[in-house]
C-alpha positions as CSV (number, residue, x, y, z in Angstrom):
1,X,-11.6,30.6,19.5
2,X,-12.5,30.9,23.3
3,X,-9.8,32.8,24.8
4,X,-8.3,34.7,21.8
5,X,-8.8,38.2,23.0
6,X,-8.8,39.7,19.6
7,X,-11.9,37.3,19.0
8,X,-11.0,36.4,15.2
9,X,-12.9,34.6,12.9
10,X,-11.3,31.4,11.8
11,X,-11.0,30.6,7.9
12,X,-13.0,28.2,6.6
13,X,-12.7,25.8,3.6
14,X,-13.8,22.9,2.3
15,X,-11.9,19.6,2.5
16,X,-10.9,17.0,-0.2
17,X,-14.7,15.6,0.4
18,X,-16.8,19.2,0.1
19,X,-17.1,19.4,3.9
20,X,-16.3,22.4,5.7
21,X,-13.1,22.7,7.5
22,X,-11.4,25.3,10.0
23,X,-8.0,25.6,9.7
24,X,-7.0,26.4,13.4
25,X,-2.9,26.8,12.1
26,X,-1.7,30.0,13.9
27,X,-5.2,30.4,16.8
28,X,-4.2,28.4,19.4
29,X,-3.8,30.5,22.5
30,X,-3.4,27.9,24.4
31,X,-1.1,25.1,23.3
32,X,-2.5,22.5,25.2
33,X,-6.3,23.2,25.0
34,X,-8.1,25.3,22.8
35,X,-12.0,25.4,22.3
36,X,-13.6,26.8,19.4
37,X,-17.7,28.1,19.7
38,X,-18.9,27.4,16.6
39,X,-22.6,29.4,15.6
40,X,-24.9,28.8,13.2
41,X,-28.2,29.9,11.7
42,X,-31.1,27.5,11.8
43,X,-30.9,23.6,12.6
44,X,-27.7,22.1,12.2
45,X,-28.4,19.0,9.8
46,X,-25.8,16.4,10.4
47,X,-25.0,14.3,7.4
48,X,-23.4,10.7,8.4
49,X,-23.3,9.2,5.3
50,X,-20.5,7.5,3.9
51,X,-19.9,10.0,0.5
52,X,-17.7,9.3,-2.4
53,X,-14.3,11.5,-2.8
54,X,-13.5,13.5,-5.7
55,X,-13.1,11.0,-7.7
56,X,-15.9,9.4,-6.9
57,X,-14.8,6.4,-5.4
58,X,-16.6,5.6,-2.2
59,X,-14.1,4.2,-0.2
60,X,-15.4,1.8,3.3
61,X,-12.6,1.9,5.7
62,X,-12.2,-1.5,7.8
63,X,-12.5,1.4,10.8
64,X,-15.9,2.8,9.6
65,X,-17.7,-0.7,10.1
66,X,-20.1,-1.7,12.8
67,X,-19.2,-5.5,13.0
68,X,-21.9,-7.8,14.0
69,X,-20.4,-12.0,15.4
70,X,-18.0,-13.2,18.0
71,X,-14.8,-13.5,16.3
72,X,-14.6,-11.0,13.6
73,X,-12.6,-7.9,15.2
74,X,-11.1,-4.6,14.3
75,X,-7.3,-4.8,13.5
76,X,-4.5,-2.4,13.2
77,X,-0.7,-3.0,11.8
78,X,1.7,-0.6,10.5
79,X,1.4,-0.2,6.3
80,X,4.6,0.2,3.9
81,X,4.7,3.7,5.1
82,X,4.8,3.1,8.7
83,X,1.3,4.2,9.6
84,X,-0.8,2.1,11.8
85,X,-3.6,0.7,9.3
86,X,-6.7,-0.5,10.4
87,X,-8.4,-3.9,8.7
88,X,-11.0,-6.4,9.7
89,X,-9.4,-9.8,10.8
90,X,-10.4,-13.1,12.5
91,X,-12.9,-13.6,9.9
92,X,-13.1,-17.2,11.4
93,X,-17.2,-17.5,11.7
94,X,-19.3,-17.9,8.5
95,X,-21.9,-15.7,10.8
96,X,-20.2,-12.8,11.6
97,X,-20.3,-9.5,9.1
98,X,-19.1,-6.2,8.8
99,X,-21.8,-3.2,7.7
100,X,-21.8,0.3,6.5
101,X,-25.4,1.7,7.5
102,X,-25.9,4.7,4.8
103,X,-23.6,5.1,1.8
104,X,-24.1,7.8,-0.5
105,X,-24.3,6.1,-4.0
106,X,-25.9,7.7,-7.2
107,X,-28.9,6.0,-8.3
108,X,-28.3,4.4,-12.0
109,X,-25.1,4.6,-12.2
110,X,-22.8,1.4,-11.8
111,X,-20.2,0.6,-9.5
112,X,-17.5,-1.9,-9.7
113,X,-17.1,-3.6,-6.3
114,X,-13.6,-3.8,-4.9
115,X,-12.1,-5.7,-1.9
116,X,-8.5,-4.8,-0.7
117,X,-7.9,-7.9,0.7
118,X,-5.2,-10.2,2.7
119,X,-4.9,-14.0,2.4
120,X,-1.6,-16.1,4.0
121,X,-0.3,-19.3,2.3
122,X,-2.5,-22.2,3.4
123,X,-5.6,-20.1,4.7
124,X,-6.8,-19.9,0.7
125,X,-10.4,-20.9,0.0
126,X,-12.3,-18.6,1.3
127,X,-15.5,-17.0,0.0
128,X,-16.8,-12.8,0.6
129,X,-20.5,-11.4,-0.3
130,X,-20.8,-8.3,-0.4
131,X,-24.5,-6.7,-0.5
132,X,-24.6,-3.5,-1.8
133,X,-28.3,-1.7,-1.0
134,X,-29.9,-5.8,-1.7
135,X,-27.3,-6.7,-4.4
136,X,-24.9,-9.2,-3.6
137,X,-21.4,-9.8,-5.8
138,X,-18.9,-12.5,-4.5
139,X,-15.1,-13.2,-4.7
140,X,-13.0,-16.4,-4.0
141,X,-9.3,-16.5,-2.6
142,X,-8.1,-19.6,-4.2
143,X,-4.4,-18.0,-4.2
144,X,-2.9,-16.2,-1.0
145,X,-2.1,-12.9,-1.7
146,X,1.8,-13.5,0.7
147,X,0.7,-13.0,4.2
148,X,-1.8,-11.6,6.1
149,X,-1.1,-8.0,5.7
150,X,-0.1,-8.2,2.2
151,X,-3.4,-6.7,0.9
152,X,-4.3,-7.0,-2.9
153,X,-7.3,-5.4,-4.5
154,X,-9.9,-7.9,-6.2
155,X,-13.0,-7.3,-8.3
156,X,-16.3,-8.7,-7.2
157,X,-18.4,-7.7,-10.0
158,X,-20.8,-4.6,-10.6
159,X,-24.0,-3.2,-9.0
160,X,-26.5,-0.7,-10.1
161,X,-28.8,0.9,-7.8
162,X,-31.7,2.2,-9.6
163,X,-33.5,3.8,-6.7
164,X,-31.5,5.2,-4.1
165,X,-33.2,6.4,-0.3
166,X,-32.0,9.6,1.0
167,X,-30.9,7.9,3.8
168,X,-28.4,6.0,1.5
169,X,-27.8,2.2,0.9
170,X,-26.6,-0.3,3.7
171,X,-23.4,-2.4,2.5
172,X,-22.8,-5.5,4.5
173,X,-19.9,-7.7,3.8
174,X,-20.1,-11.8,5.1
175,X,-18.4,-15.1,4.5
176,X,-20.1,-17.4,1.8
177,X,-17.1,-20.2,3.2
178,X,-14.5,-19.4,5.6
179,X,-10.8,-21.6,4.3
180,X,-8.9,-23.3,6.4
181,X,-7.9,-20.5,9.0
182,X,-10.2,-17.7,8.0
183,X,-11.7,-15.8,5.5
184,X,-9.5,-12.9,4.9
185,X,-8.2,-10.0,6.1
186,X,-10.2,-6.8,4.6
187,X,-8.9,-3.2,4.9
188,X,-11.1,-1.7,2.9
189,X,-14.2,-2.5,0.2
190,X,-14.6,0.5,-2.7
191,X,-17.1,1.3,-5.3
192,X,-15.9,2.4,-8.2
193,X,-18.0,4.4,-10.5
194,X,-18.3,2.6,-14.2
């Protein structure tokens, strides 16, 4: 830590994911700005791909998406806890899409496809893709799930990547029909190991 005159190492661990973390609980010598130099040997390589947790769910937040269209739009509202949560909304344009560049999947195994998604009462009918790394699976909101932040989780069917880049797999999600008002709300889509 810049300014600590004792110049202590900080501990380091590694987080839920297997990243490293620095707990700074107990450094701060200044309360309102503290700046850490961090060193390391060699090249730094940056990973940016989206990795499963421990359980090996890979989980793609609504706020992790780069959307592509006019209407579709980040979102946030407060969950049943309070916190703000953010989901995709305005999902009013059949060309508009939400994509994850490079997730980290495991080549041969299968993955369930989940949406955690939001439907109000008379905006049923709409259709989702999801393409995960060129295979699409699909899901249809014939039923409203009570409002438009009252999320339910539905299956869209299974994938299997047999080959898997590096790099990872893109994941785009897009309207196949938009209902009456819009497609849905969508916090989150999730791929479940099988």
């Amino acid at each position: 830590v810049l300014g600590d005159p004792a110049a202590r190492a900080l501990p380091l661990a590694r987080s839920a994911k297997g990243f490293v973390a620095i707990d700074l609980d107990g450094h701060h010598p200044d309360p309102h700005a503290t700046v850490i130099a961090l060193g390391v040997d060699g090249a730094l390589r940056v990973d940016d791909r989206i990795h499963p947790g421990p359980d090996g769910v890979v989980v793609l937040e609504a706020s992790d998406a780069r959307i592509d269209g006019q209407a579709l739009r980040l979102e946030t509202a407060n969950g049943p806890d309070g916190r703000a949560v953010a989901n995709l909304g305005y999902w009013t344009r059949a060309d508009d899409a939400a994509r994850w560049s490079a997730v980290a999947v495991v080549a041969g195994k299968e993955y369930e496809v989940r949406a955690r998604v939001a439907v109000a009462p008379g905006a049923e009918g709409g259709e989702l893709a999801v393409v995960v790394g060129g295979q699409q699976v699909r899901g249809a909101f014939t039923t409203p799930t009570g409002g438009w932040q009252d999320y339910r989780d539905v299956v869209l069917g299974r994938v299997r990547l047999e080959a898997v880049p590096g790099a990872g797999v893109p994941v785009v999600a897009r309207p196949l029909a938009v209902g009456p008002t819009a497609v849905c709300n969508l916090r989150d889509v999730r791929l479940v190991p099988r």
